[in-house]
C-alpha positions in Angstrom: 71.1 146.9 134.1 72.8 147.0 130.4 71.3 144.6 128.0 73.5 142.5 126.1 75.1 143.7 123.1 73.2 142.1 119.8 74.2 140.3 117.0 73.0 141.0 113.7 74.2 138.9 110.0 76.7 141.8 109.1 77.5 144.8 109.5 75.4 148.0 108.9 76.4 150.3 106.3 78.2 153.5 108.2 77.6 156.9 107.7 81.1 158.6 106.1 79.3 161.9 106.0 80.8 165.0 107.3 84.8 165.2 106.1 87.3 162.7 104.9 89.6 163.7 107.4 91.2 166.4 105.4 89.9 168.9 108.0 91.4 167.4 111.0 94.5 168.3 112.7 97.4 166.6 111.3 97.8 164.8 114.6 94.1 163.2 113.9 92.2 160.9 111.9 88.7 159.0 111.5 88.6 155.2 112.3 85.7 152.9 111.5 85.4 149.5 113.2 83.0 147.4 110.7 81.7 144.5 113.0 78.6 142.4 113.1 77.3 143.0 116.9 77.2 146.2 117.9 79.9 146.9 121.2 82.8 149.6 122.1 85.6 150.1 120.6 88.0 150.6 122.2 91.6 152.1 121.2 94.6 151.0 123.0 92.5 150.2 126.1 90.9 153.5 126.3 86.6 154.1 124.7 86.4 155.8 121.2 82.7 154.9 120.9 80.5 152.5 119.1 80.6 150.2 116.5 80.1 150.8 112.6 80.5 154.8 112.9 83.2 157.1 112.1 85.7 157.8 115.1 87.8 161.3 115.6 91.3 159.6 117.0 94.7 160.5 117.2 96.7 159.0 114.5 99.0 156.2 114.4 99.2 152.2 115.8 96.4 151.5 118.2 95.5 148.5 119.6 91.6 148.0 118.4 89.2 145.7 120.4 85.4 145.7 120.7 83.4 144.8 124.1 81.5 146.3 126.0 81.1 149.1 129.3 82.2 148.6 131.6 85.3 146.7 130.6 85.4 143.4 131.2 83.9 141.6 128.0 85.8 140.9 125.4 83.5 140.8 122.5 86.7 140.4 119.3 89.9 139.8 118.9 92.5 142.2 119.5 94.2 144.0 116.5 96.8 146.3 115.5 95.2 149.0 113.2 97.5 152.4 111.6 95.1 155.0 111.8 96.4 157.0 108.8 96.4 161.1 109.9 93.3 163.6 108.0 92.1 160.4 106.3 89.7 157.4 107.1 91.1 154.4 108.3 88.8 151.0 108.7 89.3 147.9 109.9 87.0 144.9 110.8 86.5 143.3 114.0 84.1 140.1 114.4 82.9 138.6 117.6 85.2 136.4 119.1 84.0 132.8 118.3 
């Protein structure tokens, strides 16, 4: 069984080490998710990984949530983030109240 994703007063500082996006493809770029409880993100309904670390995406309007795996539980809001390509794009997404 999957415990419950926590809550914590804010976000953690993230870890931008390793590139600012410069290196990727020019079809790809980093997102970071800032968001007090730690959950998936997920991009346009599919997983990218966790919370409050640096994403490898394609580029472009996606449709950021955070909740949890499986699917099922919403943990934010819904929001329309333009992941900008070979560069870090962030965003911030707080539990749903």
């Amino acid at each position: 069984a999957s415990t419950p994703p926590s809550a914590s007063a804010s976000a953690p500082p993230v870890d931008l080490s390793g590139g600012d996006g410069s290196d990727l493809l020019t079809t790809e770029g980093y997102v970071v998710v800032h968001s007090a409880v730690d959950g998936v993100v997920y991009l346009s309904g599919f997983v990218a990984g966790a919370t409050n670390q640096k994403l490898k995406t394609h580029c472009g309007l996606r449709y950021a949530r955070v909740g949890v795996v499986p699917m099922g539980k919403w943990l934010s809001e819904g929001k329309t983030v333009d992941i900008k390509c070979q560069k870090i794009s962030e965003v911030t997404l707080e539990p749903a109240k």
